[in-house]
C-alpha positions as CSV (number, residue, x, y, z in Angstrom):
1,X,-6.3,-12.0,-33.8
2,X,-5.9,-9.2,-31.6
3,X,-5.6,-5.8,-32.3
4,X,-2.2,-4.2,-29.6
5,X,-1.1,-1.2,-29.1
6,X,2.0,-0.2,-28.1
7,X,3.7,2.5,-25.7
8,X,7.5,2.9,-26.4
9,X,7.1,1.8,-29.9
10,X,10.7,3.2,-30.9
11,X,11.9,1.1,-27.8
12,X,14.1,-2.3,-28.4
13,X,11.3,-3.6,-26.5
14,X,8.8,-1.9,-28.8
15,X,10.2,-3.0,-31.7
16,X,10.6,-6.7,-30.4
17,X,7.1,-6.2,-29.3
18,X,6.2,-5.0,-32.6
19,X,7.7,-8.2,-34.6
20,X,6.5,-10.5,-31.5
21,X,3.0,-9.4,-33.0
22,X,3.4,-9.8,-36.6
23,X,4.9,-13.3,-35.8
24,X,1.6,-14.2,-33.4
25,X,-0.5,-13.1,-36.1
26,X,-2.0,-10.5,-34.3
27,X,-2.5,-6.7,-35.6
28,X,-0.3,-4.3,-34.2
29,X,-3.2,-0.8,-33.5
30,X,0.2,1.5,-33.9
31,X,2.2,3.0,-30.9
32,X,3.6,6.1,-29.1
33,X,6.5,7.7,-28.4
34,X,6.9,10.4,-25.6
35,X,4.6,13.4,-25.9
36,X,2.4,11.7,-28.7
37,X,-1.2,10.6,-28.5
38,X,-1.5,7.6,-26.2
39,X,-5.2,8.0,-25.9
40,X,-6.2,7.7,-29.3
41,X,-4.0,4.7,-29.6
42,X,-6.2,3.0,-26.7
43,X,-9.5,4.0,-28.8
44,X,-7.9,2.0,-31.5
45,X,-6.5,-0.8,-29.7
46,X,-8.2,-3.9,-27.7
47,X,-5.2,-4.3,-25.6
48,X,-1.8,-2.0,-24.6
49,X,1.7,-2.9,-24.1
50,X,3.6,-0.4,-22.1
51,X,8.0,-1.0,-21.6
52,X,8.1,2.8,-22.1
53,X,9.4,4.3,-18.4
54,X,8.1,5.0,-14.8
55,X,7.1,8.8,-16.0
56,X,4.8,7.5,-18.6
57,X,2.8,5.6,-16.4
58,X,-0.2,8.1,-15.3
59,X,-0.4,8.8,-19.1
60,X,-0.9,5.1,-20.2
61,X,-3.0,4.0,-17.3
62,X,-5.3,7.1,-18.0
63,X,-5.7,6.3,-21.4
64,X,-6.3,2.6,-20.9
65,X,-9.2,3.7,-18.4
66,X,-10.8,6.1,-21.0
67,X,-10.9,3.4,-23.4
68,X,-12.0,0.4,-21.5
69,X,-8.9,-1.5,-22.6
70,X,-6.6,-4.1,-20.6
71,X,-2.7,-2.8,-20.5
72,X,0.0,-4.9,-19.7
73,X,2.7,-2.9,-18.3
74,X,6.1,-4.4,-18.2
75,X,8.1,-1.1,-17.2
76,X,10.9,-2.0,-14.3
77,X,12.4,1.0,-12.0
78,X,8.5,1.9,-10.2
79,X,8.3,3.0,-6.7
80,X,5.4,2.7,-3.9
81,X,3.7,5.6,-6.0
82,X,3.3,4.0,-9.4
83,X,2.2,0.6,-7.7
84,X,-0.4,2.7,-6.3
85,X,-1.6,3.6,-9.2
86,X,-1.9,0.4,-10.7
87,X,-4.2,-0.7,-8.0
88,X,-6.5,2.1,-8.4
89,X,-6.4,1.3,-12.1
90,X,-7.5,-2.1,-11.9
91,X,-10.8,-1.4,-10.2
92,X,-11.7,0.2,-13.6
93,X,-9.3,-2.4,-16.3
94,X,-7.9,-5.8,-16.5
95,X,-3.9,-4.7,-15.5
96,X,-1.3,-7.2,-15.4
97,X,2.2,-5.8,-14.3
98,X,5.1,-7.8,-14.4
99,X,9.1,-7.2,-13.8
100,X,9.6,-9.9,-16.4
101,X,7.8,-11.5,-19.3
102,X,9.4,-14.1,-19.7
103,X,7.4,-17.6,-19.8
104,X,10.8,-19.3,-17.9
105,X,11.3,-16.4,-15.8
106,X,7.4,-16.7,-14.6
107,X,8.4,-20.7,-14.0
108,X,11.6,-20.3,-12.2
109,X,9.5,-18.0,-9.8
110,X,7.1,-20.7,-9.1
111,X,10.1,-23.2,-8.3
112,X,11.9,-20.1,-5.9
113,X,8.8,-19.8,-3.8
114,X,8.0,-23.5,-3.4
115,X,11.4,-24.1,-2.6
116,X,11.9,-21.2,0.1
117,X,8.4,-22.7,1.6
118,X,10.2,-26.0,2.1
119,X,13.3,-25.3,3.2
120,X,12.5,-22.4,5.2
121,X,14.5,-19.6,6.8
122,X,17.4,-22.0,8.2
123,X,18.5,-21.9,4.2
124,X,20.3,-18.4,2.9
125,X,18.7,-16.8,0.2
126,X,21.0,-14.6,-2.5
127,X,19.4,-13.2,-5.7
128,X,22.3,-12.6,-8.4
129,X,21.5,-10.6,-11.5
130,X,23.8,-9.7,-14.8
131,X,22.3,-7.3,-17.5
132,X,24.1,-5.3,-20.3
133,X,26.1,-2.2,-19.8
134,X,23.3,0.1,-20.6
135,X,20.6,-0.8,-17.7
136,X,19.4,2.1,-15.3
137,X,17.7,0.2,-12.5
138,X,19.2,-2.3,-10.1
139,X,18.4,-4.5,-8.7
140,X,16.4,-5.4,-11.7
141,X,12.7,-5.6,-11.6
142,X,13.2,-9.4,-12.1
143,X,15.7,-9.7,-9.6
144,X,13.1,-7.8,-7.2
145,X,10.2,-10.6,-8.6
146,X,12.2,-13.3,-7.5
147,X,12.9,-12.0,-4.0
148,X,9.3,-11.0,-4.0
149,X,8.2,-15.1,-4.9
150,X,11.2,-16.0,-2.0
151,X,9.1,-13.9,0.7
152,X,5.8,-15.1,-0.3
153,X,7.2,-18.6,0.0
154,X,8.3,-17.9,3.7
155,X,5.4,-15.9,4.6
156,X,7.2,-12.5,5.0
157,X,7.5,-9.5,3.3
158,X,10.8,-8.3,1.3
159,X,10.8,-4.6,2.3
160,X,12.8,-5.0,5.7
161,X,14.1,-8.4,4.6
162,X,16.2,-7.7,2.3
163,X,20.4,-7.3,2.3
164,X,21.4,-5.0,-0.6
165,X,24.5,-3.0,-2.0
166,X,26.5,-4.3,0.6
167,X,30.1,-2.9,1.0
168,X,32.9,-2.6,3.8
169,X,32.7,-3.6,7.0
170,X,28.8,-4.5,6.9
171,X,28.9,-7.4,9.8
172,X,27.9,-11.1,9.4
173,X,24.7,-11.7,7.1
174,X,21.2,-11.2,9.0
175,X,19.4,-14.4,9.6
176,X,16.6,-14.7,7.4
177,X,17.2,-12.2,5.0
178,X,17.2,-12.2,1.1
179,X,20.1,-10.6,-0.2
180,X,20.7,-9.4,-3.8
181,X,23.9,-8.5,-5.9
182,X,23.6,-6.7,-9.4
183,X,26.1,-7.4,-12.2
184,X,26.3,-4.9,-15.2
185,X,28.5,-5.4,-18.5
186,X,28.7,-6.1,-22.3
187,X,25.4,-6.8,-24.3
188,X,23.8,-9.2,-21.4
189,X,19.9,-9.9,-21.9
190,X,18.9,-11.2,-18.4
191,X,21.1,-13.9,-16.4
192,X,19.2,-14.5,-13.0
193,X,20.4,-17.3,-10.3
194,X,18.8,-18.0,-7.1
195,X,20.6,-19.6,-4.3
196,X,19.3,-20.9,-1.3
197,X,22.8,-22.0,0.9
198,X,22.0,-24.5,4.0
199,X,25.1,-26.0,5.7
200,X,26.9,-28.0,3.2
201,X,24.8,-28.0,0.2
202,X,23.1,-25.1,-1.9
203,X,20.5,-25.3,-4.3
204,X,20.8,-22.8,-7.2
205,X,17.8,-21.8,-9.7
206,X,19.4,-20.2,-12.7
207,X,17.3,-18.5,-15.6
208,X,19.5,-17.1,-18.9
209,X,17.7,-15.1,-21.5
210,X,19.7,-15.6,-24.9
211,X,17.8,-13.0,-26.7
212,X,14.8,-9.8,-26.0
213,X,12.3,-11.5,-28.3
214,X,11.6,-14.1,-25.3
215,X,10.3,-11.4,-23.7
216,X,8.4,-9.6,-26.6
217,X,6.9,-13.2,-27.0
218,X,5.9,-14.1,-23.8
219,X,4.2,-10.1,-23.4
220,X,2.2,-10.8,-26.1
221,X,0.8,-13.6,-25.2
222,X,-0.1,-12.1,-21.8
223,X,-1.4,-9.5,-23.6
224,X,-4.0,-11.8,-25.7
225,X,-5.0,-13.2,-22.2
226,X,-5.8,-10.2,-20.5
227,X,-8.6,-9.3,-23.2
228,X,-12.1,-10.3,-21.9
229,X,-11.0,-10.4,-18.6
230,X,-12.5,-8.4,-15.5
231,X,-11.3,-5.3,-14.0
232,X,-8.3,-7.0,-11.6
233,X,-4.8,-7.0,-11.3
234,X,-3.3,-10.2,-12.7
235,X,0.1,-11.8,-12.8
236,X,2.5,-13.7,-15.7
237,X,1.8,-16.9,-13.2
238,X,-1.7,-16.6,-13.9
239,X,-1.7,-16.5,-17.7
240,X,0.7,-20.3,-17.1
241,X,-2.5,-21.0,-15.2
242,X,-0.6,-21.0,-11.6
């Protein structure tokens, strides 16, 4: 049994998190809101959870450092800055950061960079992405994952390979690029599809998330693995042992 903490307690992800726990038969150490005491939740805690927002992130990696605890962060919409910051953190904690908790989500970024490895850059790559009305961010921090495991499969990197928000008279599609296209309506989880188009024949890798607790659940199991660990940065891949 672990003891979690959690940032964004009042969150639907908190609160998902927070009955993930209870189901796991862990103990949940309490959690913070904006402007409360994230630091004496970490003294309390063996391991954070963090799906609060971009701006909270100095605070929760500072107080994870002062308390010699592993965080999880799962908080989409971060720039080169924040990632930054993660890195530094790491030297000091166990810090796995993910766009996506998800144990299929994970999986179906295995299968996307195997398959971009073997098909190479001949094959079109398109990321599609639906969420509910209310997201902020797009493309979504998955959607940005599995272009990230599309890259890594063809040896490149995404930023400067990448098509997005394309509109008018853009011209033909660059060759070799991974495009993305972001969907936003109703009360949509998470419906992500990757298609790889060669002449005549596409292969498409499609991920739908039914309900938030898959993600609560799969977090929390993360989170158990991360305690014990060394200072590092880990990934959702490694805790399916990949």
């Amino acid at each position: 049994m672990a003891r979690i903490g959690i940032i964004g307690r009042q969150g639907r992800m908190g609160q998902a998190l927070a009955q993930a726990i209870a189901m796991a038969g862990h103990e949940e150490a309490g959690g913070v809101d904006r402007g409360e005491d994230t630091a004496g939740l970490a003294d309390r805690s063996e391991v954070l959870v963090d799906f609060s927002a971009p701006a909270a992130l100095e605070t929760s990696l500072h107080a994870a450092i002062g308390a010699g605890v592993p965080i999880l962060i799962g908080t989409t919409g971060m720039d080169e800055g924040h990632h930054a910051q993660i890195d530094a953190a790491a030297h000091a904690i166990p810090v796995l950061q993910t766009g996506n908790t998800s144990l299929g989500i994970t999986l179906l970024a295995h299968l996307v960079e195997e398959a971009a490895a073997r098909l190479g850059p001949a094959w079109d790559v398109e990321v599609l992405e639906m969420h509910h009305r209310m997201k902020v961010d797009a493309p979504s921090g998955t959607a940005l994952l599995l272009g990230e495991a599309a890259a890594r499969g063809r040896g490149i990197s995404l930023a400067g390979n990448w098509e997005r928000g394309r509109d008018g008279q853009c011209g033909g599609r660059t060759p070799g690029a991974i495009g993305f296209a972001s969907l936003r309506g109703g009360t949509v989880a998470g419906e992500h599809s990757v298609i790889l188009a060669g002449d005549r024949e596409r292969l498409v890798l499609t991920h739908h998330a039914e309900d938030r607790m898959i993600f609560a659940h799969g977090a929390i199991r993360a989170a158990g693995w991360l305690i014990g660990r060394p200072a590092g940065r880990y990934s959702m891949g490694q805790v399916l042992g990949f």
